[in-house]
N, C-alpha and C positions, 0 to 999 in steps of 0.2 A: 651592734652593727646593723645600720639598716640595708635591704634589701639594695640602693641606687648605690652603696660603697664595694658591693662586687662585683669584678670585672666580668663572671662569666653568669649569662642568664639562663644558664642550661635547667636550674635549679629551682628557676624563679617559678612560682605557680600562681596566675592572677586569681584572684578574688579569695584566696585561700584554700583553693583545693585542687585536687590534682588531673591527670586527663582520666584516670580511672573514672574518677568520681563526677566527671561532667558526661563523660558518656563516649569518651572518643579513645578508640584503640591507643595500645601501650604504644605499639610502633609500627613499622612498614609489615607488610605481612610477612608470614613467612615461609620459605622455599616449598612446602608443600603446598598450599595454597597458589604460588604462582605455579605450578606445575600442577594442581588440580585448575584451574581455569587455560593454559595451554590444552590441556585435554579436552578441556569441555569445547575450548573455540573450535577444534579441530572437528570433534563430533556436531556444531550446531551449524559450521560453513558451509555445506552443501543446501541441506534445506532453507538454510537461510537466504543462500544466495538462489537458488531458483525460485523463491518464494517474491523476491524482489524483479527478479526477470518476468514471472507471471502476472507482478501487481504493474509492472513497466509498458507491456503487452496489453492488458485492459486498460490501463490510462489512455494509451493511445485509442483504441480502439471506441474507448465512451467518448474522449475528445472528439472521433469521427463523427460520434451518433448525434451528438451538441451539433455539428456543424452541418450534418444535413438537416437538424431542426432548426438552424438560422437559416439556412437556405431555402428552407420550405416557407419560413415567416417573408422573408424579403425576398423573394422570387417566386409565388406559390405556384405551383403548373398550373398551366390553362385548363381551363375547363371544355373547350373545345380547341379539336384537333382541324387542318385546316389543310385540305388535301387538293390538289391539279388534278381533274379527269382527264383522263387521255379520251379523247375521241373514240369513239365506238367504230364498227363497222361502216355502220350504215352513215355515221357520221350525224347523227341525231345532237349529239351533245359538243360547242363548238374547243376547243385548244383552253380558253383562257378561264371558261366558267368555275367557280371556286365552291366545292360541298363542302358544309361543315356538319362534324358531326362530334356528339357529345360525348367525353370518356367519364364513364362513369366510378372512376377508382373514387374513393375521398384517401384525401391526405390527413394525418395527424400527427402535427409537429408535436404538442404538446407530450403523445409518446414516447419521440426521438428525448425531449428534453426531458424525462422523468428517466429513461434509461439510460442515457449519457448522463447526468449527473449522483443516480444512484452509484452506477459503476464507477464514477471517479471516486464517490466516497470508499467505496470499498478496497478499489483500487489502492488510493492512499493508506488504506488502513493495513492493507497486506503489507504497502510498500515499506512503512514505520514500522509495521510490528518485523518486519525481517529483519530491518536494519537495526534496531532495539537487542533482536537472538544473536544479529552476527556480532555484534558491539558486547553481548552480554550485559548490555545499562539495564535493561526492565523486564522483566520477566512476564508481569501482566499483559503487556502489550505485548511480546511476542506471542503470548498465547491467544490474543483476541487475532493478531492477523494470522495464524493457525488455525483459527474457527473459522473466519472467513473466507479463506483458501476454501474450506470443505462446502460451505454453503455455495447452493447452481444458482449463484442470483448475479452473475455479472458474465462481461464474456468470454474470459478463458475458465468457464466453473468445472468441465470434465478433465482439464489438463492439474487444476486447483486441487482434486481432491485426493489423490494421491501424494501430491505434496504434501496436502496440510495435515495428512495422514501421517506422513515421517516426517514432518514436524512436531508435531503434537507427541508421539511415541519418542524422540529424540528429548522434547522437554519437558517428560515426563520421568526419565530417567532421574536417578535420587544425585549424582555425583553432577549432571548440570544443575540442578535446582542451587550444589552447593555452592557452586561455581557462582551464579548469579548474588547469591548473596556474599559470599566472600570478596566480589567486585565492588555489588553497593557497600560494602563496610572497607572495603580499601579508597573510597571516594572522602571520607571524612578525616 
């Protein structure tokens, strides 16, 4: 009897072997596993989700610093400021006559744009690695935007490191780690 004369293909195993043997779980997981990953989404939601509100808050924020470094390239301040004298007492100096005088600040856009788009990178990287913990999909990457939260190199970095402190302590915990893989092995 070959294999195309039975109705049901439950049985059929291509190339000759089975899912054991190629590498793919026997079946759906099971009730323990989905209630070890309920547990763990429950413990990694909080950090996760501030962790995303922090990286939300720097996005904007380095977007800001981008935009006074365009502003500074296509409108750069003047270099001299351009003031009305008012008449004096004695009236020595007439209503209309115009002093200029020189502000000596220097501007550096190229600042604004190294620290606006540092902070977006990081920014992003919080943002994915949160949404990565709350998802449970990658473990790595919640742990690099855990790192990042702690590192003072963008602009919410003193509100970051307390987060990324109970983040990192939260994914460090053995029963999320298991969580995390028992998700990727429920993916195949």
């Amino acid at each position: 009897m070959s294999p195309f004369q039975n109705d049901s293909f439950d049985d059929f195993q291509p190339y000759g072997f089975s899912d054991k043997q190629q590498g793919f779980p026997d079946s759906q997981f099971s009730f323990a596993d989905e209630e070890q990953i309920e547990a763990a989404k429950n413990l990694v939601k909080g950090p996760s989700l501030v962790l995303i509100f922090l990286g939300l808050i720097s996005l904007l924020s380095s977007l800001f610093f981008i935009s006074v470094g365009v502003s500074m390239v296509v409108a750069p301040p003047e270099d001299e400021k351009v003031q009305q004298v008012q008449p004096n007492q004695s009236g020595d100096a007439p209503a209309n006559e115009l002093i200029i005088e020189i502000n000596e600040k220097e501007q550096h856009p190229e600042a604004a744009f190294i620290f606006g788009f540092l902070g977006c990178f990081f920014s992003l990287t919080m943002i994915i690695g949160g949404w990565k913990m709350y998802t449970l999909s990658n473990y790595l990457l919640a742990m690099v935007g855990a790192i990042i939260a702690l590192i003072p190199c963008y602009q919410c970095c003193y509100l970051g490191v307390p987060v990324g402190i109970w983040a990192l302590v939260i994914l460090s915990r053995e029963d999320v780690k298991q969580a995390f893989a028992a998700k990727r092995n429920s993916m195949f």
